[in-house]
Structure formats: structure tokens, C-alpha cells
C-alpha positions as CSV (number, residue, x, y, z in Angstrom):
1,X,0.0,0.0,0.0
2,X,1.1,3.5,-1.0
3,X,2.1,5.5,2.2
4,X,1.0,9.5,2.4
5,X,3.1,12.0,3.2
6,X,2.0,14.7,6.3
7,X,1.5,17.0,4.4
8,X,-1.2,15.5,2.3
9,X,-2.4,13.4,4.9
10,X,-3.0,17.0,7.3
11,X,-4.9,18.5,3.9
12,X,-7.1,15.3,3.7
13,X,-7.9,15.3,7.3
14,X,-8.9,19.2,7.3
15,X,-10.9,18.5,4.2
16,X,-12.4,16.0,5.8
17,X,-13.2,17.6,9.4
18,X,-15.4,20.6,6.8
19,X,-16.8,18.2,4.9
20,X,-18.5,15.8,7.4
21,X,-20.4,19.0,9.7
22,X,-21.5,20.7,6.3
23,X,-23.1,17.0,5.1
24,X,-24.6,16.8,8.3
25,X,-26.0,20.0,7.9
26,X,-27.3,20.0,4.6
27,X,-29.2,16.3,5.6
28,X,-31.1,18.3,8.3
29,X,-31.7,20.9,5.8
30,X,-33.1,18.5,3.3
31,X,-35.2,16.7,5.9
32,X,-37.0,20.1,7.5
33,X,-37.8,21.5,4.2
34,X,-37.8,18.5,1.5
35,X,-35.6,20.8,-0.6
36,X,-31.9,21.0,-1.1
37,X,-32.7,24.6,-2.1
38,X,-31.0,28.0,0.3
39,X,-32.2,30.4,-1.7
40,X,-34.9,31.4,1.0
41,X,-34.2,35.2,1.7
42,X,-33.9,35.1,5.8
43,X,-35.2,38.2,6.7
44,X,-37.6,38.9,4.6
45,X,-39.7,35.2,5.9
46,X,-38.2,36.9,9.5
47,X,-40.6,39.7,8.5
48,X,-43.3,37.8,6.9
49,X,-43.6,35.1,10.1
50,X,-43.7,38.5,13.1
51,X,-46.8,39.4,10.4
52,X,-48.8,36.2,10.8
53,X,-47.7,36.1,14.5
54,X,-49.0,39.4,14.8
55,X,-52.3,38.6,13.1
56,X,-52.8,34.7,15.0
57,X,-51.9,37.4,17.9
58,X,-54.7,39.4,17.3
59,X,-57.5,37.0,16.1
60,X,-57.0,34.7,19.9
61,X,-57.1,37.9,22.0
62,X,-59.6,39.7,20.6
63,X,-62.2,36.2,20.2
64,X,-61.1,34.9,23.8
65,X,-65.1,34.4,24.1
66,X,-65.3,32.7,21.2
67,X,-62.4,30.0,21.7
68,X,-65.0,26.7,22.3
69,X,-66.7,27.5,19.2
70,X,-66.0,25.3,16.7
71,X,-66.7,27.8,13.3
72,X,-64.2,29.8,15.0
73,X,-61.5,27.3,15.6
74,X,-61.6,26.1,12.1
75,X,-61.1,29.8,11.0
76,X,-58.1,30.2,13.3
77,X,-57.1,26.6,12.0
78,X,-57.7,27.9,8.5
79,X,-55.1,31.2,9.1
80,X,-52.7,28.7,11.6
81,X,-52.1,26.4,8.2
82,X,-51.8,29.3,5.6
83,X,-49.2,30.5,8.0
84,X,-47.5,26.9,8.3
85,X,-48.0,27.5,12.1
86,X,-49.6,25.5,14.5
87,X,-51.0,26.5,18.0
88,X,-52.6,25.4,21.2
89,X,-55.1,27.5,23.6
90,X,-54.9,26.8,27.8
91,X,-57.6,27.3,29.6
92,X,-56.7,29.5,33.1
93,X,-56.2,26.2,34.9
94,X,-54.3,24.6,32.4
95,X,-57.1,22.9,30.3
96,X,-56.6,22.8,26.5
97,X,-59.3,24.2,24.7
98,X,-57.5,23.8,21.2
99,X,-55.0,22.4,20.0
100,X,-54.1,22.7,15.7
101,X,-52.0,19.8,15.8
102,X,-52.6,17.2,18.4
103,X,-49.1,15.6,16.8
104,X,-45.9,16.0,18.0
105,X,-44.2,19.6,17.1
106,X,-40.8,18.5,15.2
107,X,-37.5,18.5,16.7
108,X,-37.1,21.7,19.2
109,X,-39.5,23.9,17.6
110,X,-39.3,27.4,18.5
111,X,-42.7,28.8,20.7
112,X,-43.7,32.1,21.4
113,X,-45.9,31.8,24.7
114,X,-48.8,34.5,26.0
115,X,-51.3,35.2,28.6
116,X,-54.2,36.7,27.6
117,X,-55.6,38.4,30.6
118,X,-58.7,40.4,30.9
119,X,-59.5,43.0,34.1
120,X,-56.7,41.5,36.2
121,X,-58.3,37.4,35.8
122,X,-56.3,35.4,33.6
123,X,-58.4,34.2,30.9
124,X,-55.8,31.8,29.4
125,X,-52.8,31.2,28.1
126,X,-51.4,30.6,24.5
127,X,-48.8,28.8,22.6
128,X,-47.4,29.2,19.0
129,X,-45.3,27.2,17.5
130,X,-43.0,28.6,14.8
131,X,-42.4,26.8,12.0
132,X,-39.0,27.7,11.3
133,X,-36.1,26.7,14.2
134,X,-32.2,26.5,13.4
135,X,-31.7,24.8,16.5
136,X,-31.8,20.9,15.2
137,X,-29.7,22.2,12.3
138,X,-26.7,23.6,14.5
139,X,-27.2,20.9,16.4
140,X,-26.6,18.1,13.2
141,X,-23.5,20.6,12.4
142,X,-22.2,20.2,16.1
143,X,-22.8,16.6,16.2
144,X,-21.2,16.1,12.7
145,X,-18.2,18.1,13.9
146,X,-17.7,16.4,17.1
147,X,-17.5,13.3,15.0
148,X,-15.4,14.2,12.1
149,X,-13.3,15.1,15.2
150,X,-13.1,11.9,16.9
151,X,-12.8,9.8,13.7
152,X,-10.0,12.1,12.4
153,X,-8.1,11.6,16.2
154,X,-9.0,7.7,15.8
155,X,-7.0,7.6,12.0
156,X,-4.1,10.4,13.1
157,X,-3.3,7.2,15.9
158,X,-3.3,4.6,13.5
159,X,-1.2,6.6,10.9
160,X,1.2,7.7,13.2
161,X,1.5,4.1,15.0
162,X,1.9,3.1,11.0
163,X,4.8,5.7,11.0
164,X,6.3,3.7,14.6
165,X,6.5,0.4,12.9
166,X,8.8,1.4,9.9
């Protein structure tokens, strides 16, 4: 077998501790959005998503009385999936009253959490779940580092014990 020289060997193993992060990166990627595709302009669907929060916002505290009926909830259901959002109403002692999505929320999904509260009683409380969360990707590029890491250590021993035995 044809032996490498350090130098070569050191590019190859920095080529390789890049490359492994950034596949598993692009995997997480793939499977959130079922495109390979990072053209999305960030701040713009920022924007977009505080404009649909603002209006979800709006339409559960200004219809708290209206949260059991059920022409309602499928209109709020109706703006939740146009928004790719999904949400869940508490009751003041905790009780759902609604729930879009009874299923689980993804992988760390981001929330934004409210009270609505009306003449000092708290009516109930509110949960939104964002459909957009970077978390489990920095997560798969963490992982994918730490393991690119360790497998790089693991072949720098056996190289360099291959180096011992000559």
C-alpha cells in the first residue's frame, strides 16, 4: 500500500473535518424543508412570520369568548395552516381548549408563549409554535463536527503508529 506524506495526509484530514459538519447539515436541511434549495431570503420570511404572528396574535385575544366554538377554531385553524403555524389555547387552569395539531411539534420547535388576561383574571394562556427553528440544524452541524473530530483523532493514531513500525 502507498504510504501519504503529512502534508497530504493534514490537507485530507482538514478536508475531511469541513466536509463531514456541512453534510450533516445540509441532511437536516433536506429533511425540515424536502428541498436541497438555500435560496430562501432570511429576513424577509423573518418579517413575513412576526406578520402572521402578529395577526394569530390578534384573532385569539380579541375572540377569547369565542375560543370553544367550533366555526371559529376552524377559521383560526384555517389562518394557523396558511401561516404553516400550528397553536394550542390553555384554559386558566391549564385545560386545552385547542390544539391545531394534536401531533408531535418536530425537533425543538421554536414557541412564542402569552397570557391573555382580561380586568386583572387570567383568561388563558397561549402557545405558537413557529415553523421555522435552526436549532436541530446547529445541532446536526455540532454533532457532525464532534464526529469528524473523533474519527480524524482515531486515524491520526493509527497513521502515526503506522509511521512507529517502519
Amino acid at each position: 500500500m502507498r504510504t501519504l506524506r503529512i502534508r497530504s495526509f493534514t490537507i485530507l484530514l482538514f478536508f475531511f473535518l469541513m466536509l463531514v459538519p456541512w453534510i450533516f447539515y445540509v441532511t437536516t436541511h433536506f429533511i425540515e424543508t424536502k428541498t436541497l434549495s438555500f435560496a430562501k431570503n432570511g429576513a424577509q420570511a423573518e418579517i413575513l412570520q412576526g406578520q402572521w404572528i402578529e395577526k394569530i396574535v390578534q384573532l385569539i385575544e380579541t375572540n377569547s369568548n369565542k375560543w370553544r366554538d367550533p366555526n371559529w377554531q376552524n377559521q383560526l385553524h384555517h389562518e394557523l395552516q396558511q401561516a404553516k403555524m400550528e397553536a394550542a389555547i390553555l384554559s386558566a387552569s391549564d385545560q386545552e381548549i385547542y390544539r391545531s395539531n394534536p401531533q408531535s411539534h418536530g425537533i425543538l420547535p421554536s414557541t412564542e408563549r402569552f397570557s391573555i388576561i382580561e380586568d386583572g383574571h387570567l383568561l388563558g394562556k397561549v402557545i405558537i409554535y413557529l415553523p421555522k427553528s435552526n436549532a436541530a440544524k446547529f445541532i446536526s452541524i455540532f454533532t457532525g463536527l464532534l464526529l469528524a473530530f473523533l474519527l480524524s483523532v482515531l486515524k491520526c493514531e493509527g497513521f502515526f503508529l503506522s509511521l512507529s513500525k517502519r
